[in-house]
N, C-alpha and C positions, 0 to 999 in steps of 0.2 A: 504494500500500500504506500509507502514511502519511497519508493523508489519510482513508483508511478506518479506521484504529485511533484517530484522532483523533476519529472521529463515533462509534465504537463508545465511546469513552471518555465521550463529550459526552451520550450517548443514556442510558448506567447511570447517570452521577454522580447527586448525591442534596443535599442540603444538610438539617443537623437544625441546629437553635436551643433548647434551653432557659432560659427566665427566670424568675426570681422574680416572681411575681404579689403576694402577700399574706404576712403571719405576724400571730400572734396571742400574745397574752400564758401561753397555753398550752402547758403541757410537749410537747416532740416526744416522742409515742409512737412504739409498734413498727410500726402498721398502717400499711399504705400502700392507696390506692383511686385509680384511674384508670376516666377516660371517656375516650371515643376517638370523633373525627367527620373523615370522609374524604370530600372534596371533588374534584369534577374542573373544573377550569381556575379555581377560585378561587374561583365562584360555584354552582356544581350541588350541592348535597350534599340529601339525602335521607334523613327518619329520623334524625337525626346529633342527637347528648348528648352535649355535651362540658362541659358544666357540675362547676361544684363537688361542687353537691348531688348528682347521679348518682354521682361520683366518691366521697364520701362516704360514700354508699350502698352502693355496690360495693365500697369497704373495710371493712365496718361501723364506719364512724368517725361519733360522736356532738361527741366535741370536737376541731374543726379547729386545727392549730396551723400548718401551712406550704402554703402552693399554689404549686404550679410551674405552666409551660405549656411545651409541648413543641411544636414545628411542625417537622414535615420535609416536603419539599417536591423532586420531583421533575420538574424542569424548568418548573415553575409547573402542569405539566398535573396531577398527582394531589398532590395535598397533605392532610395529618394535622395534625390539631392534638387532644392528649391533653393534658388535664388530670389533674395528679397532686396527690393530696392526701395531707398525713401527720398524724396524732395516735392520739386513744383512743378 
């Protein structure tokens, strides 16, 4: 029984990371824009933008002031990496 709660624990857990990427001599605006690109075992991803400029785009943000990167990552097999950008 504990060794089965142990693998059910092992199999949900998740791991997320956020870092600062970038910032820019530009005032932090209100808007915020993310891209999102979802990978399986690290290397398969398909169709995937996870770029600035999409992120930019998707926020209608003209002047970039901050980039984060966001990676969560589930067991190495499905992994996210989203790009968040904030300005005006």
């Amino acid at each position: 029984m504990i060794v089965a709660a142990c693998l059910v624990t092992v199999l949900l857990s998740a791991c997320a990371l956020t870092l600062p990427v970038g910032a820019t001599s530009n005032p932090v605006g209100k808007k915020v824009g993310t891209a999102t690109a979802t990978g399986f075992l690290q290397v398969l991803f398909f169709n995937a933008d996870a770029s600035i400029q999409t992120a930019a785009k998707n926020g209608g943000i003209t002047k970039i002031s901050t980039v984060d990167l966001k990676q969560t990552s589930i067991l190495g097999l499905l992994v996210t990496y989203e790009t968040i950008v904030t300005g005006e």
